[in-house]
PDB file of N, CA, C, O and CB in Angstrom:
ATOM      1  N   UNK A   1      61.975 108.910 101.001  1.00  0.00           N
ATOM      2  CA  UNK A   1      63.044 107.951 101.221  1.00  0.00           C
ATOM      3  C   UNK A   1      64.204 108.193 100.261  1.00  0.00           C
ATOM      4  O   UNK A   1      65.376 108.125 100.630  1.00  0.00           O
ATOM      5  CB  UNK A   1      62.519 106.529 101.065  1.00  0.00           C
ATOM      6  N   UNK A   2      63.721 108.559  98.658  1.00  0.00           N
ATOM      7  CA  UNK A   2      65.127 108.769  97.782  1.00  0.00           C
ATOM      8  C   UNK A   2      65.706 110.217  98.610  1.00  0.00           C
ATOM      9  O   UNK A   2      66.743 110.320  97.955  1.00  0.00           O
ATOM     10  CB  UNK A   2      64.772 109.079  95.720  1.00  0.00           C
ATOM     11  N   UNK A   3      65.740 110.886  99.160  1.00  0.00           N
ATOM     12  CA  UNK A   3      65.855 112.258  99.821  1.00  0.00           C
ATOM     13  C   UNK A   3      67.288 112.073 100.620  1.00  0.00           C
ATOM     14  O   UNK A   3      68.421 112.552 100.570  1.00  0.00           O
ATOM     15  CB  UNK A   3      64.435 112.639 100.924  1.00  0.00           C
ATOM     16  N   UNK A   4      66.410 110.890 101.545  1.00  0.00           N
ATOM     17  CA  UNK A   4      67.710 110.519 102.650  1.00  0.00           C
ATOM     18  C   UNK A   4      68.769 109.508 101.835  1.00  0.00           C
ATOM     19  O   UNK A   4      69.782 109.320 102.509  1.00  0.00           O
ATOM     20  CB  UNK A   4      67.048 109.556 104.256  1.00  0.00           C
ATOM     21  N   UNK A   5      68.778 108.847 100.613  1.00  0.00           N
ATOM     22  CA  UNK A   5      70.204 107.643 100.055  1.00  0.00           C
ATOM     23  C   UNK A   5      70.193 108.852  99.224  1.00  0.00           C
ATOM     24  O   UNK A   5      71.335 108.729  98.781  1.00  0.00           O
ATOM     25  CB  UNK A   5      70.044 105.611  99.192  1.00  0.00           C
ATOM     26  N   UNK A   6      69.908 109.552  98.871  1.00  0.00           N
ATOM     27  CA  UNK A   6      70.909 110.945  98.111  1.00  0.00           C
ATOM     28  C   UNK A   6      71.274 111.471  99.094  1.00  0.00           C
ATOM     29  O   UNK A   6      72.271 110.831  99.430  1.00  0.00           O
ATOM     30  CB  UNK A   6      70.248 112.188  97.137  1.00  0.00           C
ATOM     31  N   UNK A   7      71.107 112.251  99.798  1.00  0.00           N
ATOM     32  CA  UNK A   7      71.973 112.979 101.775  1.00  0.00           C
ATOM     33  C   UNK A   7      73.028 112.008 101.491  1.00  0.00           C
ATOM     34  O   UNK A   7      74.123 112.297 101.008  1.00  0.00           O
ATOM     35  CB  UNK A   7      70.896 112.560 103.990  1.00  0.00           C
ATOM     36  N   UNK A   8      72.605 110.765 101.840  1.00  0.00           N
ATOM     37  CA  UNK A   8      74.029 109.080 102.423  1.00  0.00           C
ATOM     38  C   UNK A   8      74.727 109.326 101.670  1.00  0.00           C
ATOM     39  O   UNK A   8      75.924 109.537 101.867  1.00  0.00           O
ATOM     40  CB  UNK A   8      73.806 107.128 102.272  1.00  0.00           C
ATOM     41  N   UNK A   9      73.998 109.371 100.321  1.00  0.00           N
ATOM     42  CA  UNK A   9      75.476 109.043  99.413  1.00  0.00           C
ATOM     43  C   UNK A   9      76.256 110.732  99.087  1.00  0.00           C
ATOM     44  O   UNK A   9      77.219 110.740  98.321  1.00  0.00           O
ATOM     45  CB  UNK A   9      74.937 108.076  97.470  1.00  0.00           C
ATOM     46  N   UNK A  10      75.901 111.736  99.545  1.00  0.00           N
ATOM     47  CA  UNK A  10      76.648 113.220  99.289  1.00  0.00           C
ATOM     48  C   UNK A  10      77.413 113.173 100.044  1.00  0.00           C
ATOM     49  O   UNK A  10      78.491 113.649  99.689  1.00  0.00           O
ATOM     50  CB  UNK A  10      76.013 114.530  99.418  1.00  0.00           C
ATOM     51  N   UNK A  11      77.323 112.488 101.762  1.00  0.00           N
ATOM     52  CA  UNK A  11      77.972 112.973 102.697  1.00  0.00           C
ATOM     53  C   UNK A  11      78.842 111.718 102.850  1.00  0.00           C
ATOM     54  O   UNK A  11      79.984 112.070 103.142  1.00  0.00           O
ATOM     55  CB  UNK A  11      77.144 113.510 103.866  1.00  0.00           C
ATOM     56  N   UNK A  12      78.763 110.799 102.789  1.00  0.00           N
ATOM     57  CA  UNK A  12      79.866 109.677 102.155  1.00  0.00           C
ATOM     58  C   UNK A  12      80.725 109.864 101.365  1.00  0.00           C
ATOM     59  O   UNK A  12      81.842 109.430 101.645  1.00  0.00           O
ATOM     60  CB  UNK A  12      79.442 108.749 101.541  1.00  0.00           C
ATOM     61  N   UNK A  13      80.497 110.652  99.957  1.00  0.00           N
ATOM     62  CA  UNK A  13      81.284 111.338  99.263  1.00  0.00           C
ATOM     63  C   UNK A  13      82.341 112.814  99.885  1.00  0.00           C
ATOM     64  O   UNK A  13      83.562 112.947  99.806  1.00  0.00           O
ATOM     65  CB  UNK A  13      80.314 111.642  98.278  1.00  0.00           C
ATOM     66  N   UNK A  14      81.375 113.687 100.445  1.00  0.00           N
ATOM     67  CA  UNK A  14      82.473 114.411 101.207  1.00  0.00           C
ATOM     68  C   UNK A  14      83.229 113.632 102.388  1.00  0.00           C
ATOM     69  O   UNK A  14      84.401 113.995 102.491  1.00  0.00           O
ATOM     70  CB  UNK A  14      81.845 115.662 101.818  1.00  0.00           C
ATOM     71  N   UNK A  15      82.856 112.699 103.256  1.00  0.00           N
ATOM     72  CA  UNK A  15      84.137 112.072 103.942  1.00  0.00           C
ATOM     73  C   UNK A  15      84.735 111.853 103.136  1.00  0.00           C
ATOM     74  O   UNK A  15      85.611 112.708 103.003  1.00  0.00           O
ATOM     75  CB  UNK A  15      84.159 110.995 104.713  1.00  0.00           C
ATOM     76  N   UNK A  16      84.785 110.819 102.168  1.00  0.00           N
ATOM     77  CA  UNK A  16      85.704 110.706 101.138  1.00  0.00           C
ATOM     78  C   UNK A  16      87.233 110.875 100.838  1.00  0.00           C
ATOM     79  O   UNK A  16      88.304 110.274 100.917  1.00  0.00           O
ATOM     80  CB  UNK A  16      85.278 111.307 100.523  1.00  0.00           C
ATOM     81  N   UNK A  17      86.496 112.437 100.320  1.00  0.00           N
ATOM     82  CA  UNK A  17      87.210 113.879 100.048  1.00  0.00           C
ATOM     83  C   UNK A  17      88.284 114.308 100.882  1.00  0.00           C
ATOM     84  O   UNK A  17      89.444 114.679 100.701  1.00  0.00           O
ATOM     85  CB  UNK A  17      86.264 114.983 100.167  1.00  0.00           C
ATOM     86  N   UNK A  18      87.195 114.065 102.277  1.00  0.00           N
ATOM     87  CA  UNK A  18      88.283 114.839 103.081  1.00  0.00           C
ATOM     88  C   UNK A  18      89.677 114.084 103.897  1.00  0.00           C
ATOM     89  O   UNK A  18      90.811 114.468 104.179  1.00  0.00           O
ATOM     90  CB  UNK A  18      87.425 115.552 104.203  1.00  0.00           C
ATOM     91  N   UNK A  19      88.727 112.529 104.134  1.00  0.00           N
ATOM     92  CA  UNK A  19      89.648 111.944 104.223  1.00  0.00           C
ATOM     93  C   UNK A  19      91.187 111.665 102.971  1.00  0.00           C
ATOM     94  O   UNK A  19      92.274 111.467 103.514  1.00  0.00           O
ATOM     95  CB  UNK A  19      88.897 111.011 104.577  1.00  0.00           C
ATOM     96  N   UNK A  20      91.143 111.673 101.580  1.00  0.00           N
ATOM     97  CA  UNK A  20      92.046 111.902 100.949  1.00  0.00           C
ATOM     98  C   UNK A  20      92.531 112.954 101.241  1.00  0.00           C
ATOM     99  O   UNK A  20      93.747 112.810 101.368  1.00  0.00           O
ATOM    100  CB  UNK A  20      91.871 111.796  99.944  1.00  0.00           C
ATOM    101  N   UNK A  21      92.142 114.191 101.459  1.00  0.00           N
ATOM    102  CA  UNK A  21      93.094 115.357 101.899  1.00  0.00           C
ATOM    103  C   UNK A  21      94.108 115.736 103.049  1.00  0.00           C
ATOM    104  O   UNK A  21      95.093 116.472 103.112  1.00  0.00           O
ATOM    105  CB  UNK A  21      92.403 116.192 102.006  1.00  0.00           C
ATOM    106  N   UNK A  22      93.405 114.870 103.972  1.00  0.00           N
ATOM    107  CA  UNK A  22      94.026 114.626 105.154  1.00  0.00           C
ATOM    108  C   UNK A  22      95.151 113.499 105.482  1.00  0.00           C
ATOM    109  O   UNK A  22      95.934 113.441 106.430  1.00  0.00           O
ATOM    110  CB  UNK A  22      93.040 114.439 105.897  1.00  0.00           C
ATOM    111  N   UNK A  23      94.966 112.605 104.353  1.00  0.00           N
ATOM    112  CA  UNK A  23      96.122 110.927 104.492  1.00  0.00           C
ATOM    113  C   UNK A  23      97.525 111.988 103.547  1.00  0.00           C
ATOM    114  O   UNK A  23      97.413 112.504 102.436  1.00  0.00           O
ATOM    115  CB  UNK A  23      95.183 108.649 102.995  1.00  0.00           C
ATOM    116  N   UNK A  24      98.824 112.023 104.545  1.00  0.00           N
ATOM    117  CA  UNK A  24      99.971 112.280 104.030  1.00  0.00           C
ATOM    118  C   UNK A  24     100.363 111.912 103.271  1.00  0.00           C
ATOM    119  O   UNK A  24     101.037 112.628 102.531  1.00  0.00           O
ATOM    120  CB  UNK A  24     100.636 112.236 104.453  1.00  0.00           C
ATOM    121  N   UNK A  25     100.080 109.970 102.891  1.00  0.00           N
ATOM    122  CA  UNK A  25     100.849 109.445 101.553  1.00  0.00           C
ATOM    123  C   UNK A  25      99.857 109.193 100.803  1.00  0.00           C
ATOM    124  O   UNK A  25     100.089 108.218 100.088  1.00  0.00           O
ATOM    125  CB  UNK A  25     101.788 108.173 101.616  1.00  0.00           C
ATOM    126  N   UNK A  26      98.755 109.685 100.634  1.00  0.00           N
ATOM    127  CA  UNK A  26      97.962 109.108  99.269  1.00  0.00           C
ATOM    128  C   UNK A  26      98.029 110.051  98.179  1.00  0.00           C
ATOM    129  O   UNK A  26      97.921 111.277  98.153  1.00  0.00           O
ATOM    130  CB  UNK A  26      96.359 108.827  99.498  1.00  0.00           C
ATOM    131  N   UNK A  27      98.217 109.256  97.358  1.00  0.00           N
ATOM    132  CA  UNK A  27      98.375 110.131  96.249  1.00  0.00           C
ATOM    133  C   UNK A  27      97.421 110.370  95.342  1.00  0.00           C
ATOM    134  O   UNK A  27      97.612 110.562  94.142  1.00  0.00           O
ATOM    135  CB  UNK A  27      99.288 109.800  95.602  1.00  0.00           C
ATOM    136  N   UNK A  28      96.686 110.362  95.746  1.00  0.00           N
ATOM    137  CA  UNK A  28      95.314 111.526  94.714  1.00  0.00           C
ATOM    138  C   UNK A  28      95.327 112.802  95.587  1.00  0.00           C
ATOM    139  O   UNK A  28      95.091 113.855  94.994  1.00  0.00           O
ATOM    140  CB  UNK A  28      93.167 110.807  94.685  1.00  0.00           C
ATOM    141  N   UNK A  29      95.580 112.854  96.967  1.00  0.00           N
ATOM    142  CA  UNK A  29      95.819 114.203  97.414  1.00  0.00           C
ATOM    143  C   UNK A  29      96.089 115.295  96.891  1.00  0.00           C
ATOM    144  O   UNK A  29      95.604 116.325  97.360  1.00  0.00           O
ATOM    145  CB  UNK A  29      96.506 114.235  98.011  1.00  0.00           C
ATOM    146  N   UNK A  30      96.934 115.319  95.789  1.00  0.00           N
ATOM    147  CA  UNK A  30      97.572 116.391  95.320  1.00  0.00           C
ATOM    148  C   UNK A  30      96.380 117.151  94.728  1.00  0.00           C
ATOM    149  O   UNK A  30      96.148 118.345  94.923  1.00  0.00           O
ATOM    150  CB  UNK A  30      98.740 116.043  94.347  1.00  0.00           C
ATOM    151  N   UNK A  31      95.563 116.206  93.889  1.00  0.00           N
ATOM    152  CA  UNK A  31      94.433 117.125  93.164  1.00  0.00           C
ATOM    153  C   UNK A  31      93.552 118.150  93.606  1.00  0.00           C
ATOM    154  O   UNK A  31      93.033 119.093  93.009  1.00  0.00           O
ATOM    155  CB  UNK A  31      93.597 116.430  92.717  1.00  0.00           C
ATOM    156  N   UNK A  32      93.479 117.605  95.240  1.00  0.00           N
ATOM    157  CA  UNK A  32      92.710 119.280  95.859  1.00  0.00           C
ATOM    158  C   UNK A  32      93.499 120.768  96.079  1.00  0.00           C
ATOM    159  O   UNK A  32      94.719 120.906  95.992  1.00  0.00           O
ATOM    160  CB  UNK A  32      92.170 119.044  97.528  1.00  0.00           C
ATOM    161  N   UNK A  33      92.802 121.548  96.298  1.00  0.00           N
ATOM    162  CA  UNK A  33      93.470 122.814  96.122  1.00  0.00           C
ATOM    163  C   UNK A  33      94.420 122.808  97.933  1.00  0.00           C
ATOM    164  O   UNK A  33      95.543 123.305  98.020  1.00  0.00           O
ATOM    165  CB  UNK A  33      92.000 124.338  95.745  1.00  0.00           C
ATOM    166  N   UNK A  34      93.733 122.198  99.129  1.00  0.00           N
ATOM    167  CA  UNK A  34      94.411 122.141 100.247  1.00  0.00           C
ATOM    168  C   UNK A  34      96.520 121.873  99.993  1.00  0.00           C
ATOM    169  O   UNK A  34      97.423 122.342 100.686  1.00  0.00           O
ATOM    170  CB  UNK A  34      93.472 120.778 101.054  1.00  0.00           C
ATOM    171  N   UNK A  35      96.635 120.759  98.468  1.00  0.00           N
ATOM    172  CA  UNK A  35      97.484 120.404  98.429  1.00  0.00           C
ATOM    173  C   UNK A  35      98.539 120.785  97.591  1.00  0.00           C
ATOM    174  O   UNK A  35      99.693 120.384  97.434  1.00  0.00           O
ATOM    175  CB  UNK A  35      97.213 119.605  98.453  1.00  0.00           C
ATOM    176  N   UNK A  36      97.932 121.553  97.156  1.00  0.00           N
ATOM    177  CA  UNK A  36      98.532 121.947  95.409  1.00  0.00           C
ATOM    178  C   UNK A  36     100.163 122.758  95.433  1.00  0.00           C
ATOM    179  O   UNK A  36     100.952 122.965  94.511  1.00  0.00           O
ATOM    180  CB  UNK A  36      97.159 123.402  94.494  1.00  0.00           C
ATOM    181  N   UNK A  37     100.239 123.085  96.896  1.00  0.00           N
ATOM    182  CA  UNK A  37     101.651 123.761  96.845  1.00  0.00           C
ATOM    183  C   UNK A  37     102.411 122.775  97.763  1.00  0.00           C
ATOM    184  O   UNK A  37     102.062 122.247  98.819  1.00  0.00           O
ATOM    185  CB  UNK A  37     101.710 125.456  97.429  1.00  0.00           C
ATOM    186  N   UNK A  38     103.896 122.658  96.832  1.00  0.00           N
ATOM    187  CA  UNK A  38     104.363 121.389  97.748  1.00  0.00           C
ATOM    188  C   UNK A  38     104.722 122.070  98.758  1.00  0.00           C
ATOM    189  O   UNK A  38     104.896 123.289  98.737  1.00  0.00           O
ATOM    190  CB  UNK A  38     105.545 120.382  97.271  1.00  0.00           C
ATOM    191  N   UNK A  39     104.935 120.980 100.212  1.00  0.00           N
ATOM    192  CA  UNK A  39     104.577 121.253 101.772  1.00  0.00           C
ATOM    193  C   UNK A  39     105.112 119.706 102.224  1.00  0.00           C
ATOM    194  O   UNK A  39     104.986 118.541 101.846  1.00  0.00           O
ATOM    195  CB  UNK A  39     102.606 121.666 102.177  1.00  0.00           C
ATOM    196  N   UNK A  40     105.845 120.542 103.368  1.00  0.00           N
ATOM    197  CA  UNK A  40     106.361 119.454 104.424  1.00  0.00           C
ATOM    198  C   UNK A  40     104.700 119.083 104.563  1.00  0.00           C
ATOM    199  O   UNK A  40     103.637 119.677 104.385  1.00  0.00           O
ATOM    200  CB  UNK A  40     107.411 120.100 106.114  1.00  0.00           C
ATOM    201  N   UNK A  41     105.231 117.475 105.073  1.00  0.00           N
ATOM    202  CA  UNK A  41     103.843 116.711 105.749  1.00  0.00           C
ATOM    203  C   UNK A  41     103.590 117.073 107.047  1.00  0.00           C
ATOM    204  O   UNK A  41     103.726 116.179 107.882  1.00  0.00           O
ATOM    205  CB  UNK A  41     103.913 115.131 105.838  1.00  0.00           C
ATOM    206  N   UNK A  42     103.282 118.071 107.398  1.00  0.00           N
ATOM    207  CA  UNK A  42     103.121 118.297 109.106  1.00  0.00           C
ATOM    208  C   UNK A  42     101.989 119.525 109.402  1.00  0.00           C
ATOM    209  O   UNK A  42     101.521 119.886 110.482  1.00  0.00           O
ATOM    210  CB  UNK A  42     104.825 118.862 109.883  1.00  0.00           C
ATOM    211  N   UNK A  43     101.755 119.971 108.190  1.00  0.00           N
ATOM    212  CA  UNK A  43     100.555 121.064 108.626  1.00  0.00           C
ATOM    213  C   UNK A  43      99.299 120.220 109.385  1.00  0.00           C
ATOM    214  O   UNK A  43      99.366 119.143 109.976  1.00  0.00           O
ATOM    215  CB  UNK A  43      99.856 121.929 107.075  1.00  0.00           C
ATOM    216  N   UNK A  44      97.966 121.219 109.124  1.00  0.00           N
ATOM    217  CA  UNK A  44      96.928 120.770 109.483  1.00  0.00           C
ATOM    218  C   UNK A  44      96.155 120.064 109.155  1.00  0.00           C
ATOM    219  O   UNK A  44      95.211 119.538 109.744  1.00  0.00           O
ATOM    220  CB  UNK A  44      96.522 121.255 109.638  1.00  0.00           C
ATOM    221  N   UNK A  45      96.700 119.982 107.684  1.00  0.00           N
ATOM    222  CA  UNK A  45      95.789 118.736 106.610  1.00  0.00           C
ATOM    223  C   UNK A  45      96.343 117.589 106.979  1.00  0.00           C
ATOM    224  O   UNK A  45      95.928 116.589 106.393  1.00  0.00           O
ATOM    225  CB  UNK A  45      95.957 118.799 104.790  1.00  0.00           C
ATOM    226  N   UNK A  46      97.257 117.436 107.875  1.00  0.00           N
ATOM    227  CA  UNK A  46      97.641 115.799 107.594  1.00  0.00           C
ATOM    228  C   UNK A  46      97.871 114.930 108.864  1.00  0.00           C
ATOM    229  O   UNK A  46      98.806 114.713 109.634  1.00  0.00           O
ATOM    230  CB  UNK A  46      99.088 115.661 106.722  1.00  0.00           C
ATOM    231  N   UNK A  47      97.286 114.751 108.800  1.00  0.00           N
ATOM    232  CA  UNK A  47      96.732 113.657 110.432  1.00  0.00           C
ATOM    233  C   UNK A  47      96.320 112.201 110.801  1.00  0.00           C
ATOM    234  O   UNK A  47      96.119 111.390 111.705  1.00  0.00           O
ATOM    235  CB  UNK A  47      95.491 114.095 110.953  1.00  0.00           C
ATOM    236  N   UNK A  48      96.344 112.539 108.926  1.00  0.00           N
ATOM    237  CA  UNK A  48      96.336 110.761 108.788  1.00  0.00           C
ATOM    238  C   UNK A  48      97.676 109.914 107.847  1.00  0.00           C
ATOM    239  O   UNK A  48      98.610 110.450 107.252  1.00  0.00           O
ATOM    240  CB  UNK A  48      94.699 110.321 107.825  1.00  0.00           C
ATOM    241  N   UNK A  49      97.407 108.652 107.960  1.00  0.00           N
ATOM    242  CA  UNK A  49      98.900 107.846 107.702  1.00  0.00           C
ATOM    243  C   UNK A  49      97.735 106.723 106.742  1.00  0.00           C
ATOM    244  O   UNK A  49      96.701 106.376 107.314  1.00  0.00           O
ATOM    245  CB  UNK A  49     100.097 106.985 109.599  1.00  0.00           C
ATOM    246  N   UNK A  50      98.040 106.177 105.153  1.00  0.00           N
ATOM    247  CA  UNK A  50      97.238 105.275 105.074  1.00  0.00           C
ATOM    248  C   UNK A  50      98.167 104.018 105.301  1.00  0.00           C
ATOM    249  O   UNK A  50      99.266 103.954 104.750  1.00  0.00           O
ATOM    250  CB  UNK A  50      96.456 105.378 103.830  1.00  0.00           C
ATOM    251  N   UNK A  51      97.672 102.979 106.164  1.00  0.00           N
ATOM    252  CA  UNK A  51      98.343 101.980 106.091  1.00  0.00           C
ATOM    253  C   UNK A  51      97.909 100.787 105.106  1.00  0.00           C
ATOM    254  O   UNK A  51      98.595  99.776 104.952  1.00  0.00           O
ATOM    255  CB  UNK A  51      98.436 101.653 107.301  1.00  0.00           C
ATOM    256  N   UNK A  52      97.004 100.964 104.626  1.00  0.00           N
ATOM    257  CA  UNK A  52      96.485  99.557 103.562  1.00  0.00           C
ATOM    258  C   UNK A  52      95.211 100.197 102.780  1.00  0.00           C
ATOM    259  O   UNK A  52      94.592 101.147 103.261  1.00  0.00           O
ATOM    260  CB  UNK A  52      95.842  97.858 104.619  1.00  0.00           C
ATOM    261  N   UNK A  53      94.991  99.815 101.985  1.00  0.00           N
ATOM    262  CA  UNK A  53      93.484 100.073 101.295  1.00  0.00           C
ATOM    263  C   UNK A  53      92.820 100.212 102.545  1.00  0.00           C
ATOM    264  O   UNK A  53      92.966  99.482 103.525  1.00  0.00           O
ATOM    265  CB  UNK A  53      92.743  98.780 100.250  1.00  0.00           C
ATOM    266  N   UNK A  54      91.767 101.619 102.391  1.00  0.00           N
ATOM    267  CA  UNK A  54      90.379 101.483 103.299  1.00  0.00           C
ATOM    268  C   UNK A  54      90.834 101.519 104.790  1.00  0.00           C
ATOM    269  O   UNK A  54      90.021 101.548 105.714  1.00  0.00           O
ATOM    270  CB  UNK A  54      89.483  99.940 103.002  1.00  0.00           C
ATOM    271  N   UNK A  55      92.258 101.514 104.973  1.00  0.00           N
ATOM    272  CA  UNK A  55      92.702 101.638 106.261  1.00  0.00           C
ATOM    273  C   UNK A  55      93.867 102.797 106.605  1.00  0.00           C
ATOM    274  O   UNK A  55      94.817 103.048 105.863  1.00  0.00           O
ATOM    275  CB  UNK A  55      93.170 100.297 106.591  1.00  0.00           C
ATOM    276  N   UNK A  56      93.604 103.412 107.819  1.00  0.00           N
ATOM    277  CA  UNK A  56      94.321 104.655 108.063  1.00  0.00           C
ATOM    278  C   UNK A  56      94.437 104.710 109.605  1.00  0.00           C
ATOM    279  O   UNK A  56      93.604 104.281 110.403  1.00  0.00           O
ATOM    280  CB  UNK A  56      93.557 105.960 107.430  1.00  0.00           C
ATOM    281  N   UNK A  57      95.672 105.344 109.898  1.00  0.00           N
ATOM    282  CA  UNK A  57      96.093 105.863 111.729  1.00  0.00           C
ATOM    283  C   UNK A  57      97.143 106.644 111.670  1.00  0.00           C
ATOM    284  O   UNK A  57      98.139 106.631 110.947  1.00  0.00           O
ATOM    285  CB  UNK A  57      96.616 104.602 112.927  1.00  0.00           C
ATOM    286  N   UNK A  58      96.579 107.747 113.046  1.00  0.00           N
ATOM    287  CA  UNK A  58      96.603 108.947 113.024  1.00  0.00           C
ATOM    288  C   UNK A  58      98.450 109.286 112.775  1.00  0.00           C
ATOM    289  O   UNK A  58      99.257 108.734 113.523  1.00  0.00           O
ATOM    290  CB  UNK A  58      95.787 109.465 114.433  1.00  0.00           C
ATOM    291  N   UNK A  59      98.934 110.261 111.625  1.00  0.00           N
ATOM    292  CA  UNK A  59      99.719 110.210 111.594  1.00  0.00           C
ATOM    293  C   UNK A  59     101.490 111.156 112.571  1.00  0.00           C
ATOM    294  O   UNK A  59     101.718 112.258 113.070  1.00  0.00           O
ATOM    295  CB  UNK A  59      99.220 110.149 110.562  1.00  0.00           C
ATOM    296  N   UNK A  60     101.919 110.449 112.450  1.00  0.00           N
ATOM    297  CA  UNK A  60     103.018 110.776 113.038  1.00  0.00           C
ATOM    298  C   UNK A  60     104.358 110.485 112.655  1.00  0.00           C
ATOM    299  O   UNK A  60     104.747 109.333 112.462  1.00  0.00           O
ATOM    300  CB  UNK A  60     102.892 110.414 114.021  1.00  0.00           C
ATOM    301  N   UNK A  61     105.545 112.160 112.464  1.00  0.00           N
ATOM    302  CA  UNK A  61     106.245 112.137 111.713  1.00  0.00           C
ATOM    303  C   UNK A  61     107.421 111.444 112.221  1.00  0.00           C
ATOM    304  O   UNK A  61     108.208 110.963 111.406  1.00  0.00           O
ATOM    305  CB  UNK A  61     106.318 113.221 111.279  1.00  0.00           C
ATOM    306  N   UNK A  62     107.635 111.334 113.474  1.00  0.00           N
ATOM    307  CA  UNK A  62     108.465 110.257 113.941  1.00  0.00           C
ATOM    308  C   UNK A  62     109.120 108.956 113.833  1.00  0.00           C
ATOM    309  O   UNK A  62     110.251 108.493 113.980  1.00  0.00           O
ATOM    310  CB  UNK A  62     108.161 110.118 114.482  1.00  0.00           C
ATOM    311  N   UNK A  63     107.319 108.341 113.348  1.00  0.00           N
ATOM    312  CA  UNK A  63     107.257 106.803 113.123  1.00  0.00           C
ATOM    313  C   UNK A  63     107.176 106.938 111.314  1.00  0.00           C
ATOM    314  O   UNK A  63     107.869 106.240 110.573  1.00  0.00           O
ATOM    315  CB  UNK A  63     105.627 105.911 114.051  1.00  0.00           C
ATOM    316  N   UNK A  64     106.023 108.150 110.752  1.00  0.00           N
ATOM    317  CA  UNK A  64     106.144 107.386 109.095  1.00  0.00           C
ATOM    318  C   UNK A  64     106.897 108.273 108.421  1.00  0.00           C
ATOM    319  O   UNK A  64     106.666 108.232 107.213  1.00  0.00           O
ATOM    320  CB  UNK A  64     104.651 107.152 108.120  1.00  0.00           C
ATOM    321  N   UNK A  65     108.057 109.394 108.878  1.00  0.00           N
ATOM    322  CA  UNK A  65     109.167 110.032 108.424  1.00  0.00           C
ATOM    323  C   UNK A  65     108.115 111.409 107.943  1.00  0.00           C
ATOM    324  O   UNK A  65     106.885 111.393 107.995  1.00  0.00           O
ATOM    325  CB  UNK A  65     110.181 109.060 107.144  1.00  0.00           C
ATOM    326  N   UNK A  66     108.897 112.456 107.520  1.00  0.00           N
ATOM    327  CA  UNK A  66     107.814 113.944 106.922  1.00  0.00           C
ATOM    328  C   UNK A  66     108.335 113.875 105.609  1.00  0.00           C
ATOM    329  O   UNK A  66     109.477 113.940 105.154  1.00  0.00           O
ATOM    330  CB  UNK A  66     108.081 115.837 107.700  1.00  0.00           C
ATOM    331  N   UNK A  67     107.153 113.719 105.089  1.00  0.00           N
ATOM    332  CA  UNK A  67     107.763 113.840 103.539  1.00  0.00           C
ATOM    333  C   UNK A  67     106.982 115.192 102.494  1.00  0.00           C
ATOM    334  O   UNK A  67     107.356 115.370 101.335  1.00  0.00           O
ATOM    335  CB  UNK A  67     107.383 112.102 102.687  1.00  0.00           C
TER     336      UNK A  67
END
């Protein structure tokens, strides 16, 4: 049973991850290596928009500008 809430909690941690890499305006983003060279917001990493704590939709440069 400790086997599988260590798995939960690794792969909870990589969503995490990836979700910060992927949200255009959050700013801990920068710390992964995906981000480290500045870049229009429109590649492949960025697909998400955070709109509030814990909340995110899919982004688009139209509506939240390319920054």
């Amino acid at each position: 049973m400790l086997f599988f809430k260590r798995r939960r909690k690794y792969v909870r941690s990589i969503m995490n991850c990836q979700i910060i890499v992927c949200t255009a305006n959050h700013p801990s983003r920068i710390h992964y290596p995906e981000n480290k060279k500045p870049r229009v917001a429109n590649s492949i990493y960025d697909f998400l928009f955070s709109t509030e704590r814990g909340r995110a939709e899919l982004y688009d440069p139209e509506k939240h500008g390319i920054g």
